[in-house]
C-alpha positions as CSV (number, residue, x, y, z in Angstrom):
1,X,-15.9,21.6,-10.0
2,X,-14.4,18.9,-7.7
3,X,-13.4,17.1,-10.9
4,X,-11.6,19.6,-12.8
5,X,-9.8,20.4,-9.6
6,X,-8.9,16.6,-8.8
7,X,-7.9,16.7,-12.8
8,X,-5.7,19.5,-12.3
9,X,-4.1,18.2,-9.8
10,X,-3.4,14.7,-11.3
11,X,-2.2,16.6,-14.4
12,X,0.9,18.2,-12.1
13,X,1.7,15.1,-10.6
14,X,2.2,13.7,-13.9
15,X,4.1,16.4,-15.4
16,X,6.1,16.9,-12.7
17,X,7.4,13.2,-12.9
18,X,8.2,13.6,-16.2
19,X,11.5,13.3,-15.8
20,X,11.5,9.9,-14.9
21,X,8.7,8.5,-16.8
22,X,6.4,8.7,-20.6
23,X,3.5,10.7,-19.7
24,X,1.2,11.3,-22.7
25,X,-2.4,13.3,-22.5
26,X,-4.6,12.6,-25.3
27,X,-8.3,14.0,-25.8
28,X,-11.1,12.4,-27.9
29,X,-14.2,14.3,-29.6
30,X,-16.2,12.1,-31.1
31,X,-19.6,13.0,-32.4
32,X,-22.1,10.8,-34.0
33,X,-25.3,12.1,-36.4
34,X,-27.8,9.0,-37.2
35,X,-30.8,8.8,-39.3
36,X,-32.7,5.9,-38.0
37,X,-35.8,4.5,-39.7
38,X,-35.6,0.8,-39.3
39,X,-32.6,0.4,-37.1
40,X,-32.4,-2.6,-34.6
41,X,-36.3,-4.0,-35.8
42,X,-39.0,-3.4,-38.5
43,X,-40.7,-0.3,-38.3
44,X,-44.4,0.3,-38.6
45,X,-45.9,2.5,-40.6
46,X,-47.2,4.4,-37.1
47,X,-43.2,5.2,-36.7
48,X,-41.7,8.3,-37.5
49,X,-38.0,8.1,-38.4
50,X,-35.7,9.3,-36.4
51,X,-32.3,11.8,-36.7
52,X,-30.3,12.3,-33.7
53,X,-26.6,13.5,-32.8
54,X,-24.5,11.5,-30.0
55,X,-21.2,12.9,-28.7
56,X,-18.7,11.2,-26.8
57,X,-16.1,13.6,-25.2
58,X,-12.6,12.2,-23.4
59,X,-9.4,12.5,-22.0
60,X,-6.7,10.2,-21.6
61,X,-4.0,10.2,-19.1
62,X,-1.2,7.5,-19.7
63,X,2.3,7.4,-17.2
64,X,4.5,4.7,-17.9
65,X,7.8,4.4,-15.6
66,X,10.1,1.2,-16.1
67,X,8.5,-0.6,-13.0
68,X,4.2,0.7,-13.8
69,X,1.8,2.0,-15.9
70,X,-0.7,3.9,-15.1
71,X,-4.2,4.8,-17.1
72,X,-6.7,7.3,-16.3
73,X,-9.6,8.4,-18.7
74,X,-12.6,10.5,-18.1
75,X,-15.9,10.6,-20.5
76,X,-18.8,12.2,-21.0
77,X,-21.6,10.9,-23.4
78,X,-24.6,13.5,-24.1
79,X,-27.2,13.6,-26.6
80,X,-27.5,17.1,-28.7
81,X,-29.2,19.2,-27.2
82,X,-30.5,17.0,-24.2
83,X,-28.9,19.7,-22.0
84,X,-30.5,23.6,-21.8
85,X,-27.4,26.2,-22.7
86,X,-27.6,27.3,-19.7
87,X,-28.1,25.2,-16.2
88,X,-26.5,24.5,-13.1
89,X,-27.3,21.1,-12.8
90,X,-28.1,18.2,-14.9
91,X,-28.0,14.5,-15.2
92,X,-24.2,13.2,-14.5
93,X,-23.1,11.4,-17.7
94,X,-19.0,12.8,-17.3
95,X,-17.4,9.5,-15.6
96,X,-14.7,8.0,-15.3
97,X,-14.2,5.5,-18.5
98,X,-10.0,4.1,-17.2
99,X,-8.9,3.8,-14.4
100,X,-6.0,1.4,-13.6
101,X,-2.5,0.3,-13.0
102,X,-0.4,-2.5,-14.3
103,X,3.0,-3.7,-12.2
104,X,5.8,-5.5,-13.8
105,X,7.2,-8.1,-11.7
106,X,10.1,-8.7,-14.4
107,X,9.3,-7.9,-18.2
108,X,7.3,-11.3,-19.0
109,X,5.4,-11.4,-16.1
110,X,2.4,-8.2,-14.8
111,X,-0.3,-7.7,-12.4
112,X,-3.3,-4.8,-13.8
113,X,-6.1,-3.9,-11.6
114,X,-8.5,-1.3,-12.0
115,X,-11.7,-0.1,-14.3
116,X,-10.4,-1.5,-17.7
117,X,-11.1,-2.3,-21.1
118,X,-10.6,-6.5,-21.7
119,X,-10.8,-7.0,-25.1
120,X,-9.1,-10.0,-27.6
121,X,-8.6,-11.1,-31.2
122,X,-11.8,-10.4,-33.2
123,X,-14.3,-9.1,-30.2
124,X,-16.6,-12.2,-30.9
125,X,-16.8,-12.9,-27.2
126,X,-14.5,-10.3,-25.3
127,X,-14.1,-7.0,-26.6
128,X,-14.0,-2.9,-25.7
129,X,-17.6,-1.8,-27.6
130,X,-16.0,1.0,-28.8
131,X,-18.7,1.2,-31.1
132,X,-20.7,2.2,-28.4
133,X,-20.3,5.9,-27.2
134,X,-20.0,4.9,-23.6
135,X,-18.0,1.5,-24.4
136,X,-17.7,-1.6,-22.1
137,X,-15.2,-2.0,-19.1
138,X,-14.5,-4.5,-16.5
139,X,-13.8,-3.6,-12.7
140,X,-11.2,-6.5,-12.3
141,X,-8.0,-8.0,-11.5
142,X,-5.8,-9.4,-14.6
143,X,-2.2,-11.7,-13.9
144,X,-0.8,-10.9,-17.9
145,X,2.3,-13.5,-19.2
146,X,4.2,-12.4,-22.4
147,X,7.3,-13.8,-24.2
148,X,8.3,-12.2,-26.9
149,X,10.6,-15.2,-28.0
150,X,8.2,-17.8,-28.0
151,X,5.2,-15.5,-29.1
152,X,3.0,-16.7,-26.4
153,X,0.6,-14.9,-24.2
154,X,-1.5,-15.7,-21.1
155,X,-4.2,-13.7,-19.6
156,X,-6.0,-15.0,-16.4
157,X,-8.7,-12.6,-15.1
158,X,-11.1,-11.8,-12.4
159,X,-13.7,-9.8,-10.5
160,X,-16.2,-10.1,-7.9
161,X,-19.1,-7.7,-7.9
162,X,-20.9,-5.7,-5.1
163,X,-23.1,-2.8,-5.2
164,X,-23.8,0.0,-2.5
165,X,-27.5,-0.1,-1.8
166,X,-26.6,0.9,1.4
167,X,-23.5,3.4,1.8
168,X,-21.8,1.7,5.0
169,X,-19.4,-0.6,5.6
170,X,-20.9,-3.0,8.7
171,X,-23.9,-3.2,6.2
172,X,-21.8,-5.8,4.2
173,X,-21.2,-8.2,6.7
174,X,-25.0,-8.3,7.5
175,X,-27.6,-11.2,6.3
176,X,-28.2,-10.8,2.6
177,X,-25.8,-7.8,2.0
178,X,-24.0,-9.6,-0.6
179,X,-27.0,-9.9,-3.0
180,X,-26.5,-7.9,-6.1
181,X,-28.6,-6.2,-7.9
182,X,-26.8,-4.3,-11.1
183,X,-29.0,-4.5,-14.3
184,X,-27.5,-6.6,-17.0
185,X,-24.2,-7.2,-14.8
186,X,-22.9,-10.5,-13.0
187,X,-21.8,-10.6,-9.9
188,X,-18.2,-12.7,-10.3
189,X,-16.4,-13.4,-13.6
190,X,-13.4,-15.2,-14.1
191,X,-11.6,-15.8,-17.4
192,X,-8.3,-17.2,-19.4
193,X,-7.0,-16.0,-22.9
194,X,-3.9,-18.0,-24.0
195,X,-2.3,-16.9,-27.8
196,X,0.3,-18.6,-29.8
197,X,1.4,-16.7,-33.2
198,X,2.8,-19.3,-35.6
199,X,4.0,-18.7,-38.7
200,X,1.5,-17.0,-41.0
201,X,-1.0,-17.6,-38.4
202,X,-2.3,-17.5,-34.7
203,X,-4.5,-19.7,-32.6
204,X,-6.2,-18.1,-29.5
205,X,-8.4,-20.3,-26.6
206,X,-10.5,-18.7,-24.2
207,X,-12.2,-20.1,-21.2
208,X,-14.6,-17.9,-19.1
209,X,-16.9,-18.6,-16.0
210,X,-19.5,-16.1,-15.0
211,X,-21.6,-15.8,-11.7
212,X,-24.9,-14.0,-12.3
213,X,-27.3,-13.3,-9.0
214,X,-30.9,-14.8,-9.1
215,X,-33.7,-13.5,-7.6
216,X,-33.5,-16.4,-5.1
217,X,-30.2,-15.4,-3.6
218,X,-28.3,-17.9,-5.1
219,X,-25.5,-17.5,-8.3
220,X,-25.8,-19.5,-11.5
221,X,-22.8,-20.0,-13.2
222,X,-22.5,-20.5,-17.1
223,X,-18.9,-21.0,-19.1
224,X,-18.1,-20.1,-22.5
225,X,-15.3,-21.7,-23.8
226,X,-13.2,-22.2,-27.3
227,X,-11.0,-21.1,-29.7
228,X,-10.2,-18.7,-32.4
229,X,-7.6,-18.5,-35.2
230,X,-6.4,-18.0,-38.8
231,X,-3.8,-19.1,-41.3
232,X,-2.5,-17.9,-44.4
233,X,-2.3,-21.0,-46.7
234,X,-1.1,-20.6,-50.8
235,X,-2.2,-17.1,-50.2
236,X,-5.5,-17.8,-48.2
237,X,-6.7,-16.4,-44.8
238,X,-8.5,-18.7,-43.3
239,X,-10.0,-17.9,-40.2
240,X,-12.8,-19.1,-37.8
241,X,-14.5,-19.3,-34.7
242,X,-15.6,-22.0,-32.0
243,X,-17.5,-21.4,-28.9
244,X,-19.5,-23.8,-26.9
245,X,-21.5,-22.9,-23.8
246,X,-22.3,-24.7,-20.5
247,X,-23.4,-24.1,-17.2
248,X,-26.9,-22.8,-15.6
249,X,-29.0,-19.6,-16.3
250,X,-31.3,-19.7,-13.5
251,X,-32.5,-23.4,-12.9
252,X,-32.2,-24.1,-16.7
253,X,-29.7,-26.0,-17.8
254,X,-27.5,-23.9,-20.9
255,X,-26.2,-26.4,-23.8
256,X,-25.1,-23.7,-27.2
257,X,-22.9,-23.1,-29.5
258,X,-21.3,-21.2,-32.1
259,X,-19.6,-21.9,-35.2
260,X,-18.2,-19.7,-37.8
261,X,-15.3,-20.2,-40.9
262,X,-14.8,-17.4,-43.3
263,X,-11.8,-17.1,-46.4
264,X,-10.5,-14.0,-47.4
265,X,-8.6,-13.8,-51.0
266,X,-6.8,-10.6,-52.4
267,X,-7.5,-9.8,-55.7
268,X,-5.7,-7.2,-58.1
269,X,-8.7,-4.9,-57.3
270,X,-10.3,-5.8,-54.0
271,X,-9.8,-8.2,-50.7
272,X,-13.0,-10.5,-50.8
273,X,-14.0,-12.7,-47.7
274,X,-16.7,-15.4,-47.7
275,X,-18.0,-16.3,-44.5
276,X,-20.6,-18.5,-42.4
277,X,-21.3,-18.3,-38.8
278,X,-24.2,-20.2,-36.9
279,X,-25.4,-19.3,-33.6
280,X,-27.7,-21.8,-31.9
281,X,-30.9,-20.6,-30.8
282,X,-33.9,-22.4,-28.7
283,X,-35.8,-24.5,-31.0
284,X,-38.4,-25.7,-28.5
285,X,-39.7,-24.1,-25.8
286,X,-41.0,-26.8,-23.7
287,X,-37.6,-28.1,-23.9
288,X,-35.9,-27.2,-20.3
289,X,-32.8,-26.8,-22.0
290,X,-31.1,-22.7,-23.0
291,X,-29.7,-23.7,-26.4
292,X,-29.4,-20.3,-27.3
293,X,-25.8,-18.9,-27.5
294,X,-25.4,-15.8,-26.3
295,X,-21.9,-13.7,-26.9
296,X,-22.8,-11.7,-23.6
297,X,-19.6,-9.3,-23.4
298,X,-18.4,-9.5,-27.4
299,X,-18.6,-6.3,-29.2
300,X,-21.7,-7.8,-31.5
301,X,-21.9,-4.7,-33.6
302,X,-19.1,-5.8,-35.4
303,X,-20.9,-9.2,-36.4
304,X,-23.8,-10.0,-38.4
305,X,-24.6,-6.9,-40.0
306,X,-24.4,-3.1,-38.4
307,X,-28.2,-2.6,-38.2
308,X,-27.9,-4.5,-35.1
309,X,-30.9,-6.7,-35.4
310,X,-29.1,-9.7,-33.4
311,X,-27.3,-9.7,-30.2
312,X,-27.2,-6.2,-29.7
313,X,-29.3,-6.0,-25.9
314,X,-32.4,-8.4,-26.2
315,X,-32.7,-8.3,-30.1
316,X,-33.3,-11.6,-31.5
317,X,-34.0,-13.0,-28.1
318,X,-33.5,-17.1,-28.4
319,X,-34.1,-17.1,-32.2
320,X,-30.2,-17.9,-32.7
321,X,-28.7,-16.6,-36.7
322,X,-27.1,-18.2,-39.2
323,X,-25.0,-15.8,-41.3
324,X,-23.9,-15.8,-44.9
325,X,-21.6,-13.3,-45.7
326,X,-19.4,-11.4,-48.0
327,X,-17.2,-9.0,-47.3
328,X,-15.1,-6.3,-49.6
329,X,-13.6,-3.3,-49.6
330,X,-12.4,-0.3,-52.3
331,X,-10.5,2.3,-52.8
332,X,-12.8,5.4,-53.7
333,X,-11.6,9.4,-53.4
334,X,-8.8,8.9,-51.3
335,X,-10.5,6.6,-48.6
336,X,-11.7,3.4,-48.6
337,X,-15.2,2.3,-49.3
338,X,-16.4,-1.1,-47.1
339,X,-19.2,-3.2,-48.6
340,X,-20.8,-6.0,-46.4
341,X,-23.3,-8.4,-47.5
342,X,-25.4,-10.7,-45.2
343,X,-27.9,-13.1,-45.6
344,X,-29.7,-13.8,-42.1
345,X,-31.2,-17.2,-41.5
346,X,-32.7,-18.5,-38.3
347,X,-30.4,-20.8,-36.1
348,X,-33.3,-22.8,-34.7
349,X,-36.3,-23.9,-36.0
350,X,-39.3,-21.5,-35.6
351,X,-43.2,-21.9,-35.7
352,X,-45.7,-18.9,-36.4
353,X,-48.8,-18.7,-33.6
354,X,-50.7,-21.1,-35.7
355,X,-47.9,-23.9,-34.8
356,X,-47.1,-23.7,-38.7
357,X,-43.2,-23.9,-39.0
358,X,-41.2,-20.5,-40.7
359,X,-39.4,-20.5,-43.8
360,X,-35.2,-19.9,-41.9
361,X,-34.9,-16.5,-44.0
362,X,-35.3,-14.0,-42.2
363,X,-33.4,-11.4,-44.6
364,X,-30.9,-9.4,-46.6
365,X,-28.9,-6.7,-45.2
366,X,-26.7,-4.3,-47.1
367,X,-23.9,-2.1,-45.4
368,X,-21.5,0.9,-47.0
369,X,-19.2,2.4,-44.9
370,X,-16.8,5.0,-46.1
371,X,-13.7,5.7,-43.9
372,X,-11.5,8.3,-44.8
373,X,-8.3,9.9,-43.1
374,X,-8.3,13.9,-43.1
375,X,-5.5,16.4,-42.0
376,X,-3.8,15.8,-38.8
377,X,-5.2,12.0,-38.2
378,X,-8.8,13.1,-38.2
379,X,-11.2,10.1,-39.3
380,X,-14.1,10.7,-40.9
381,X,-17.0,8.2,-41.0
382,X,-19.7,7.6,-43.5
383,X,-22.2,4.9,-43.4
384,X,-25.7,3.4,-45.3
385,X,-27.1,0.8,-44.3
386,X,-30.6,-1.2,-45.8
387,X,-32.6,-4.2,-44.3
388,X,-35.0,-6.5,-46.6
389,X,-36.9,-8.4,-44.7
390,X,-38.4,-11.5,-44.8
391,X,-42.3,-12.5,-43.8
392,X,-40.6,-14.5,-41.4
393,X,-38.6,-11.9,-39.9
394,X,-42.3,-9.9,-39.6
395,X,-43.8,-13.0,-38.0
396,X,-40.6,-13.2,-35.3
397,X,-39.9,-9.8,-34.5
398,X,-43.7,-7.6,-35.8
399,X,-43.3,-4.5,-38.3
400,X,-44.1,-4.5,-41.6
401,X,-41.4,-5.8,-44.3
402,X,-43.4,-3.8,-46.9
403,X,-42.0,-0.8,-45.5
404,X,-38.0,0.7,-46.3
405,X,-35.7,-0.2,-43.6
406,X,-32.6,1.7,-43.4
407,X,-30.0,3.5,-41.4
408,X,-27.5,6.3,-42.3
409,X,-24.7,7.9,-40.1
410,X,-21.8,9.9,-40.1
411,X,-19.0,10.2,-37.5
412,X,-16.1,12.5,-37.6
413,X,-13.0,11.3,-34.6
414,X,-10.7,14.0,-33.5
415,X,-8.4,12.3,-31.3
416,X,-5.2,14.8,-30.6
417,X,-1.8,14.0,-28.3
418,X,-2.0,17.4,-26.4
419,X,0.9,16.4,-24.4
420,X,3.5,14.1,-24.1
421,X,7.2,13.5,-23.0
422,X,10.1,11.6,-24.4
């Protein structure tokens, strides 16, 4: 009740400063239905698929004056049914997905703080997870450069992590009240993102530094840094990746990298990109050395196949991939149908519990996804998906490879502007 009435309110102070400002309010309904048998790892013949529906639910408050802008957003992620039609209480899964505010010192130069979304170029290693129903922010502090005339821009970025264990404030100046202690979080993250467009192309270089809290107290610091880019040559895009990784992960030293070139040509019937990207994994574990890469805050399910079997949580571990890839799309009753091909191999070398060295093939995946536009900008989503694995796959990651693997989903986004002045 408090947060419709805190809402509310908001809502009038927006409106009423229409006058002086854009003020939009936008919703989202976004449900999800998935038939999962195979998804993420081999199933066994013990498993039972799976069929689910996932809704994400939001709203979107945007003011925009000439000096700030201001971004509020609230969501709510539920399974189907996961709820009894009629409580008064339940797990709290409506929270707030936005929340921040952007100054302009002159039009080049801004300052945005807040609970935000820090995404860039193709997600490999910053992105939103959209994909997700809950997505990924940041709690953080951005100082944002853009010149139009010289098409340059430069993000530098921030934050410093503390949890609440203990809800006082004197707490945090005592002995040990800085530890942290958030699952799968770090506790300070810093980060630059500098852009160029040239013509028929764009180069982007990224630098990031991130603090995670050991068990002992102390912080370990790891930075993943390189570029990204494309460019259009006798009517070629040619694009690709670069990311090398340094630093500490506990006491271990971290020395990865990835690597990835892809070539997209149009064709009278169909765009067609052929691609390669190799992520390094651990090939010896008495080594002291993390060579595994790992894209911690990318949005990996747009990478190496939608089944997520790699990079997507713990799947895949330190095994590392090296993906072969083609990519197409069609048009097909007044949509588009996507077709992606992969062919997964190990990035490291990998041994069986006899000490007997695997075959790099771990498997074939196959995705469709049909995307088509509906009355009044409603997208419609329709996806297949189908794994054939390999014995090494089996011997890395257990299942059976005998067995069908495959995942199917459909999605329909209604995402209205309810309000908005001029």
């Amino acid at each position: 009740m408090k947060k419709l009435l805190y809402l509310s309110m908001l809502l009038v102070g927006l409106i009423g400063n229409k006058v002086s400002a854009q003020v939009t309010i936008s919703a989202e309904v976004r449900p999800r239905t998935e038939f999962r048998n195979g998804f993420k790892t081999l199933r066994e013949k013990s498993y039972d698929p799976v069929l689910f529906t996932e809704q994400r639910s939001r709203i979107y408050m945007d003011y925009a004056s000439e000096n700030f802008r201001m971004m509020v957003s609230f969501q709510d992620i539920r399974i189907w049914g996961e709820s009894p039609q009629i409580f008064k209480t339940e797990l709290g899964k409506t929270f707030i997905n936005e929340a921040w505010g952007q100054y302009y010192f002159n039009p080049e130069f801004s300052l945005k703080v807040g609970r935000q979304m820090i995404s860039y170029d193709n997600e490999r290693i910053l992105g939103g997870l959209e994909w997700a129903q809950q997505g990924r922010r940041h709690d953080a502090v951005l100082f944002i450069y853009e010149k139009a005339e010289s098409r340059t821009k430069l993000h530098v970025g921030a934050a410093y992590n503390q949890d609440s264990d203990v809800p006082e404030p004197r707490f945090y100046q005592a002995p040990g009240a800085s530890f942290y202690n958030v699952a799968g979080n770090y506790k300070t993250f810093q980060y630059a993102w500098y852009n160029k467009l040239m013509d028929n192309g764009s180069l982007s270089l990224i630098a990031m530094n991130v603090g995670i809290q050991n068990a002992d107290s102390t912080v370990s610091f790891k930075q993943t840094w390189g570029a990204h880019g494309f460019q259009n040559i006798a009517g070629v895009k040619f694009g690709g990746d670069f990311f090398y990784q340094t630093g500490k992960q506990g006491s271990r030293d971290v020395r990865a990298m990835l690597a990835g070139i892809n070539a997209t040509v149009i064709t009278k019937l169909t765009p067609l990109t052929l691609g390669v990207e190799y992520i390094s994994g651990d090939k010896d574990p008495t080594d002291s050395r993390i060579t595994a890469f790992s894209p911690d805050f990318g949005t990996n399910h747009a990478h190496n196949g939608f089944m997520d079997y790699f990079f997507v949580g713990p799947e895949n571990a330190s095994v590392g991939v090296t993906d072969f890839y083609l990519k197409s799309s069609f048009p097909l009753a007044g949509g588009v149908l996507n077709l992606n091909i992969h062919e997964f191999l190990t990035g490291s070398s990998q041994f069986d519990q006899e000490g007997v060295k695997l075959n790099r093939t771990m498997g074939t995946e196959v995705d469709l996804v049909f995307v088509k536009q509906l009355k009044g900008g409603v997208t419609w989503h329709l996806g297949y998906s189908q794994m054939f694995a390999t014995e090494t796959m089996m011997a890395l990651r257990g299942g059976d490879k005998s067995l069908i693997h495959n995942w199917a989903w459909t999605m329909i986004t209604f995402k209205p502007t309810l309000f908005s002045t001029k």
